[in-house]
PyMOL Python script that loads the backbone (N, CA, C, O; Angstrom):
from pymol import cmd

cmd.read_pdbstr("""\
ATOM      1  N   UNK A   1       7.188   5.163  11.361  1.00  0.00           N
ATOM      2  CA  UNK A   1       6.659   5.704  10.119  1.00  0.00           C
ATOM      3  C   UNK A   1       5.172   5.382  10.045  1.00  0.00           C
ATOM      4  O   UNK A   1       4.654   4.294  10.296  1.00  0.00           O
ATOM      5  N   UNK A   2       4.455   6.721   9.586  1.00  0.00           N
ATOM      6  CA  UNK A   2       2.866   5.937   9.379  1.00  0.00           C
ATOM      7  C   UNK A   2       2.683   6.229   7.932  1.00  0.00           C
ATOM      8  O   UNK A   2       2.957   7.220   7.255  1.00  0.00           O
ATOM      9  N   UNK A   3       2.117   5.027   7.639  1.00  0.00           N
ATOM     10  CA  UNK A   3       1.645   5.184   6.111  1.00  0.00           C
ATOM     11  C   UNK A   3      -0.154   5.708   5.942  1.00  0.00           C
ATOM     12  O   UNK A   3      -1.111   5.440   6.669  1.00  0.00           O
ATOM     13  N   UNK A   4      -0.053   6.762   4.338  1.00  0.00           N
ATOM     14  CA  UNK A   4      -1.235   7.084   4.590  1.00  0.00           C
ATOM     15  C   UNK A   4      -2.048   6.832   3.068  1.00  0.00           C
ATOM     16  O   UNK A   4      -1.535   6.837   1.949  1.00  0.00           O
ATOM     17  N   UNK A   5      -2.884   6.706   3.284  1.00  0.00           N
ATOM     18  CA  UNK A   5      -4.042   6.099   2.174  1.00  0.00           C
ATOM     19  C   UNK A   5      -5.162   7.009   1.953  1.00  0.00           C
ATOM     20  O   UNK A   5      -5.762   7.687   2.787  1.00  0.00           O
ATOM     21  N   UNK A   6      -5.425   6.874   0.168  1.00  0.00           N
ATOM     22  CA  UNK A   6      -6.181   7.466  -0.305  1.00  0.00           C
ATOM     23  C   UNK A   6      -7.622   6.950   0.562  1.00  0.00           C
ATOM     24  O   UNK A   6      -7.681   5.741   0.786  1.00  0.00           O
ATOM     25  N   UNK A   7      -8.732   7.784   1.034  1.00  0.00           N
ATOM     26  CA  UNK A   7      -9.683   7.513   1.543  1.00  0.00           C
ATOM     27  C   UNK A   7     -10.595   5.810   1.136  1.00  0.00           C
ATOM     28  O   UNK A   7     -11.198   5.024   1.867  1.00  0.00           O
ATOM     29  N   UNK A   8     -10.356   5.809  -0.077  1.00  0.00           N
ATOM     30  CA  UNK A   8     -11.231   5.159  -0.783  1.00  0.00           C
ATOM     31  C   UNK A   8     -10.300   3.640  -0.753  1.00  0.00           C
ATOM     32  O   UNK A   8     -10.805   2.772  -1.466  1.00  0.00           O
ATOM     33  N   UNK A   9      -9.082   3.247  -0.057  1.00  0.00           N
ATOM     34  CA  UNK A   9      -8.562   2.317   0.179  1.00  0.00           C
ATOM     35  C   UNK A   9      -9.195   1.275   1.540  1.00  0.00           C
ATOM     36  O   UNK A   9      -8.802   0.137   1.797  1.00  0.00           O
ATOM     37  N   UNK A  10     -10.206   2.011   2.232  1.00  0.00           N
ATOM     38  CA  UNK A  10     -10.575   1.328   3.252  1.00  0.00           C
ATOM     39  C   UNK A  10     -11.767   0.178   2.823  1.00  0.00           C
ATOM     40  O   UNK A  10     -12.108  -0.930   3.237  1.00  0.00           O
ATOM     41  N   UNK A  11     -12.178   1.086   1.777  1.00  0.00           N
ATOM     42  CA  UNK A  11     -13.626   0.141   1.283  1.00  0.00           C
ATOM     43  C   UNK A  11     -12.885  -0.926   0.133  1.00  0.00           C
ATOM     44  O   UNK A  11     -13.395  -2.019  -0.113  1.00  0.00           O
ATOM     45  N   UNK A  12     -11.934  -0.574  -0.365  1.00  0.00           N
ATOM     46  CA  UNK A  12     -10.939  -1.882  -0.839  1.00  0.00           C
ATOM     47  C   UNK A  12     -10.719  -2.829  -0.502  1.00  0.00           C
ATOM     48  O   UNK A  12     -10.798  -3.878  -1.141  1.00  0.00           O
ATOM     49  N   UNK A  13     -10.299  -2.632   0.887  1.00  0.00           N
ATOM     50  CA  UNK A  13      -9.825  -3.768   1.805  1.00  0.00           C
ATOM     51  C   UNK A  13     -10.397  -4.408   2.166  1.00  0.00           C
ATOM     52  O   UNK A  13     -10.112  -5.596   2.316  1.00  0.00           O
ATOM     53  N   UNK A  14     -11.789  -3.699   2.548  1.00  0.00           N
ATOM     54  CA  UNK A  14     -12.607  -4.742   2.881  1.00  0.00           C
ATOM     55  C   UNK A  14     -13.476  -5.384   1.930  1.00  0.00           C
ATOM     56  O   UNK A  14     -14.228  -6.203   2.458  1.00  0.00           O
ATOM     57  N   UNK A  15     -13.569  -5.284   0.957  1.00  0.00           N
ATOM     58  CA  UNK A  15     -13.701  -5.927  -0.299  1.00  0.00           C
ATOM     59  C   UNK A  15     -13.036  -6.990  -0.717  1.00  0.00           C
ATOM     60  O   UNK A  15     -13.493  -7.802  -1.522  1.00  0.00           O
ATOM     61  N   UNK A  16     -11.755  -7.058  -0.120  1.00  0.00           N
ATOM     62  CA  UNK A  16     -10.900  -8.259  -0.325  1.00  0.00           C
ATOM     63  C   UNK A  16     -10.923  -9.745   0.642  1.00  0.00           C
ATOM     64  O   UNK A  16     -11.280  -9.839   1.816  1.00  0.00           O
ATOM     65  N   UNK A  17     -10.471 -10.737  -0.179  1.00  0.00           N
ATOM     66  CA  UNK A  17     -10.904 -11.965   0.051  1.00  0.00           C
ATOM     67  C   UNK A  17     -10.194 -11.793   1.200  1.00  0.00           C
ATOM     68  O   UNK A  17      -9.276 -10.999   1.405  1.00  0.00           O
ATOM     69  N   UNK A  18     -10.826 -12.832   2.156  1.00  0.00           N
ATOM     70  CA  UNK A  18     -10.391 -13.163   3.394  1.00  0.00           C
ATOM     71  C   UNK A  18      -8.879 -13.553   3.299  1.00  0.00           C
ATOM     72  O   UNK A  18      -8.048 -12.922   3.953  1.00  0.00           O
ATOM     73  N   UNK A  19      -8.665 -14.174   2.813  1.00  0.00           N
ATOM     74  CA  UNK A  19      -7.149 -14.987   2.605  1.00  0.00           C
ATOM     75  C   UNK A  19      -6.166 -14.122   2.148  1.00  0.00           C
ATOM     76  O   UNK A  19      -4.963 -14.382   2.126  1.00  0.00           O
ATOM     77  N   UNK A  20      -6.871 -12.735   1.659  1.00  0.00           N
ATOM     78  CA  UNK A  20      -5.363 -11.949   1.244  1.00  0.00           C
ATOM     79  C   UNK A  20      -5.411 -10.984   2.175  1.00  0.00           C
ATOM     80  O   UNK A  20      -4.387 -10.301   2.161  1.00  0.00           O
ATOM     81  N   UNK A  21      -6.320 -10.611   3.100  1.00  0.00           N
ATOM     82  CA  UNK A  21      -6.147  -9.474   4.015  1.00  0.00           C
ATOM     83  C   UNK A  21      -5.127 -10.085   4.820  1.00  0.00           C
ATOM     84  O   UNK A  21      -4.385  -9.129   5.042  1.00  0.00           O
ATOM     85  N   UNK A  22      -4.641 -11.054   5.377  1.00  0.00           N
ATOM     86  CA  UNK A  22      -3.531 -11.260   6.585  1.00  0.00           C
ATOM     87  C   UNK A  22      -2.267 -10.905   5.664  1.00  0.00           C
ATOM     88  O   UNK A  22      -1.521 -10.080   6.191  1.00  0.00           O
ATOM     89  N   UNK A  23      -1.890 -11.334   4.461  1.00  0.00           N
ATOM     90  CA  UNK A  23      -0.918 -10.983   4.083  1.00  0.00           C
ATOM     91  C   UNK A  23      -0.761  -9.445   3.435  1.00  0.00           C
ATOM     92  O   UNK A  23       0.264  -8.774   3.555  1.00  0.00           O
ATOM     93  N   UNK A  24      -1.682  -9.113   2.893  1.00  0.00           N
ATOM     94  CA  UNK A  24      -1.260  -7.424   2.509  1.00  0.00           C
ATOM     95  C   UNK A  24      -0.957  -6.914   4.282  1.00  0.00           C
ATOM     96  O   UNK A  24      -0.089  -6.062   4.467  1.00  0.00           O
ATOM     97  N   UNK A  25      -1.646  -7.435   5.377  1.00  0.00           N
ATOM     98  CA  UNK A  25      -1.306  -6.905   6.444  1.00  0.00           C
ATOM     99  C   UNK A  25       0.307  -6.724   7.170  1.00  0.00           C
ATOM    100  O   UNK A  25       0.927  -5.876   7.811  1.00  0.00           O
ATOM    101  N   UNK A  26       0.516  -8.092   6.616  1.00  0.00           N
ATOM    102  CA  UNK A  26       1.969  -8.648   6.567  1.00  0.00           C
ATOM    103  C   UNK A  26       3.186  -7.771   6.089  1.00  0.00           C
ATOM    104  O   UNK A  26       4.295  -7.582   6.589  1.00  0.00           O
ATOM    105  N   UNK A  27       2.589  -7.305   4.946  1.00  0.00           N
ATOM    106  CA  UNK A  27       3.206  -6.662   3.629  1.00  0.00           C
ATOM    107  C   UNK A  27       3.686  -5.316   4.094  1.00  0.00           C
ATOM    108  O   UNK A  27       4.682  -4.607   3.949  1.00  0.00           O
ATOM    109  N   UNK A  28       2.432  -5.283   4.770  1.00  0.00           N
ATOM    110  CA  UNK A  28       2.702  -3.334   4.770  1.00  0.00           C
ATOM    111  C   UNK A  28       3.248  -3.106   6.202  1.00  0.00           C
ATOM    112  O   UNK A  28       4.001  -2.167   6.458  1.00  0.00           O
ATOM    113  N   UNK A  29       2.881  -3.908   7.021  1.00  0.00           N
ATOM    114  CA  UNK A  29       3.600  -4.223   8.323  1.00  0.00           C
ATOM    115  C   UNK A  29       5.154  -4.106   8.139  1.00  0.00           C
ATOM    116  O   UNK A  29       5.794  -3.375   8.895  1.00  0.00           O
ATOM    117  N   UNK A  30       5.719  -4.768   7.212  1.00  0.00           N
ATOM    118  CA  UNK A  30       7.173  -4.913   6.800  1.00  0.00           C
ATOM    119  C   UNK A  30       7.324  -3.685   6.219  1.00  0.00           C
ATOM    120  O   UNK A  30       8.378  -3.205   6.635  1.00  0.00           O
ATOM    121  N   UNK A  31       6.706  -2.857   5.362  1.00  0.00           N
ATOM    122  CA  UNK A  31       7.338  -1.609   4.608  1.00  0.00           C
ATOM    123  C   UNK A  31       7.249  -0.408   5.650  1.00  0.00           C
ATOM    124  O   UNK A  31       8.087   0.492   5.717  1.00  0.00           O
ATOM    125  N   UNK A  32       6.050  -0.525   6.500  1.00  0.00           N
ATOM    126  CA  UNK A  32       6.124   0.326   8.091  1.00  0.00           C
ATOM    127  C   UNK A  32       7.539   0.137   8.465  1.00  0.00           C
ATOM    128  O   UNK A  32       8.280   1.119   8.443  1.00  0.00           O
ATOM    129  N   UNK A  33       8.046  -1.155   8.846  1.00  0.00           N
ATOM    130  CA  UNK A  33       9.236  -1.244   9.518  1.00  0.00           C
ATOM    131  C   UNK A  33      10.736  -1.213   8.356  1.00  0.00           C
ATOM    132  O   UNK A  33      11.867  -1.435   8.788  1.00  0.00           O
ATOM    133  N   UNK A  34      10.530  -0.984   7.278  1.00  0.00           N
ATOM    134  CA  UNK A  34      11.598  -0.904   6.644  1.00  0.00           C
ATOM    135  C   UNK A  34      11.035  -0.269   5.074  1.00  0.00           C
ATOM    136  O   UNK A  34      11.109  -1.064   4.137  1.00  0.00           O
ATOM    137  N   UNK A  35      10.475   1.151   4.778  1.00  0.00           N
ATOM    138  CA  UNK A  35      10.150   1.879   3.824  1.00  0.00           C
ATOM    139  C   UNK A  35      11.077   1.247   2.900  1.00  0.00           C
ATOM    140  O   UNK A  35      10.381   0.689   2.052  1.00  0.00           O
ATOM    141  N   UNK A  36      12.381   1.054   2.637  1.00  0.00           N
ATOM    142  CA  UNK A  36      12.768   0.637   1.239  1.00  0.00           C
ATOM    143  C   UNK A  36      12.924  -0.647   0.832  1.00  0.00           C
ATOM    144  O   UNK A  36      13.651  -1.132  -0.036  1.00  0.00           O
ATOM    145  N   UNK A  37      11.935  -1.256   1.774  1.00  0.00           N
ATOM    146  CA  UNK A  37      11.789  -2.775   1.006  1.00  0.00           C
ATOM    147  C   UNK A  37      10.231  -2.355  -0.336  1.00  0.00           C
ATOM    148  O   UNK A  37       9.838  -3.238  -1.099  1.00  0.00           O
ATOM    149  N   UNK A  38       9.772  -1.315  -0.337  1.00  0.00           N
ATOM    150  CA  UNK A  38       8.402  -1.101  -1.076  1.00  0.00           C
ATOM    151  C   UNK A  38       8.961  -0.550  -2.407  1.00  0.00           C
ATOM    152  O   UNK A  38       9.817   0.318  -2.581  1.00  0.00           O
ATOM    153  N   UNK A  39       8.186  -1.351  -3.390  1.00  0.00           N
ATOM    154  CA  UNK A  39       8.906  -0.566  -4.701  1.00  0.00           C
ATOM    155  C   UNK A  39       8.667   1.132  -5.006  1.00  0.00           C
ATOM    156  O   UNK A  39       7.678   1.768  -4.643  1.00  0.00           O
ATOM    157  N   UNK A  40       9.859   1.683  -5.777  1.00  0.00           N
ATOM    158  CA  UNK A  40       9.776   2.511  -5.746  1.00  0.00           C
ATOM    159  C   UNK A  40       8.808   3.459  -6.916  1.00  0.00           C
ATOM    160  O   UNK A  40       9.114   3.243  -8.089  1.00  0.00           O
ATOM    161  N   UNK A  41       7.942   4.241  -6.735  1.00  0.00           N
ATOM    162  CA  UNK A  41       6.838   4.803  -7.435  1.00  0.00           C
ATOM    163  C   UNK A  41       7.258   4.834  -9.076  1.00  0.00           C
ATOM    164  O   UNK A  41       6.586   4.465 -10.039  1.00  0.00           O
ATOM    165  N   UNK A  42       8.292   5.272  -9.043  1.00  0.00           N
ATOM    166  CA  UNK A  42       8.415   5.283 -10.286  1.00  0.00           C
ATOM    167  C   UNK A  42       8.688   7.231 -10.980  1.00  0.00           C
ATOM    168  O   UNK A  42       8.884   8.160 -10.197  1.00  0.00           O
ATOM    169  N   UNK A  43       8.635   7.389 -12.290  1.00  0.00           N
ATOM    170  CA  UNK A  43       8.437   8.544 -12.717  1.00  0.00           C
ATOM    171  C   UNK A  43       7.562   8.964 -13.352  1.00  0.00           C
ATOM    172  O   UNK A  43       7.435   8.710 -14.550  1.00  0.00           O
ATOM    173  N   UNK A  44       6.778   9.692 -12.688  1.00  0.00           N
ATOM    174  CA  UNK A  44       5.472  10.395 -12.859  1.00  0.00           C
ATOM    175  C   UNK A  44       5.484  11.762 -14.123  1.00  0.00           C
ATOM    176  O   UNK A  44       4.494  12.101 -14.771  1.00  0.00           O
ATOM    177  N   UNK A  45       6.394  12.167 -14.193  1.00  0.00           N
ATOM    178  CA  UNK A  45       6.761  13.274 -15.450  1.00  0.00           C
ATOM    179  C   UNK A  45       5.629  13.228 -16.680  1.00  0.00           C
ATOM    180  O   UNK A  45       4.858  13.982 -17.274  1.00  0.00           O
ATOM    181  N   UNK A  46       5.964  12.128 -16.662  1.00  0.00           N
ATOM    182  CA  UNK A  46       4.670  12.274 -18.328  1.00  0.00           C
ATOM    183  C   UNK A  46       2.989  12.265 -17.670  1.00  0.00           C
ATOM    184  O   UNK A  46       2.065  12.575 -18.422  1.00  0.00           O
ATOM    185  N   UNK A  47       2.748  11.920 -16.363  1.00  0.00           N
ATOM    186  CA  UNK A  47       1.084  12.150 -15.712  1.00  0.00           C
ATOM    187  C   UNK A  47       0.609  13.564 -15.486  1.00  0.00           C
ATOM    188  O   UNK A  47      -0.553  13.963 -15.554  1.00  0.00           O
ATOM    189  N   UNK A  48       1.545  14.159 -15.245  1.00  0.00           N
ATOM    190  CA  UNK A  48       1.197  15.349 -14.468  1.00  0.00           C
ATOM    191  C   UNK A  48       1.607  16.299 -15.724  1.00  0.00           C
ATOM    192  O   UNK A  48       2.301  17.305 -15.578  1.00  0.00           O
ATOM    193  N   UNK A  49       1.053  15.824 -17.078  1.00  0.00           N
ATOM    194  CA  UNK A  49       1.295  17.311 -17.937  1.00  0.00           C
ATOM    195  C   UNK A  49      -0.388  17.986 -18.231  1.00  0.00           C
ATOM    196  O   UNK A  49      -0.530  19.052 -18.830  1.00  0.00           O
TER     197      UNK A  49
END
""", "prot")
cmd.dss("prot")
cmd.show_as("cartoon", "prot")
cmd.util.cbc("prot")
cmd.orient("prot")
């Protein structure tokens, strides 16, 4: 599975403290290998009126 990101997530990341980039790496590493460990979005119904 590849996960894909809004453009503007790269300059995020690297914005972030040293100490949390290994673990969001961690994080998403695990939802790559198993999509329904990631919470689920939710219901969008009332955004999109």
């Amino acid at each position: 599975m590849k996960l894909k990101f809004h453009p503007e997530v790269k300059d995020d990341i690297n914005n972030l403290d040293g100490s949390v980039k290994p673990r969001l790496k961690s994080t998403l590493n695990k939802i790559k290998k198993s999509p329904e460990l990631g919470k689920p979005l939710g219901n969008k119904r009332k955004i999109s009126r």
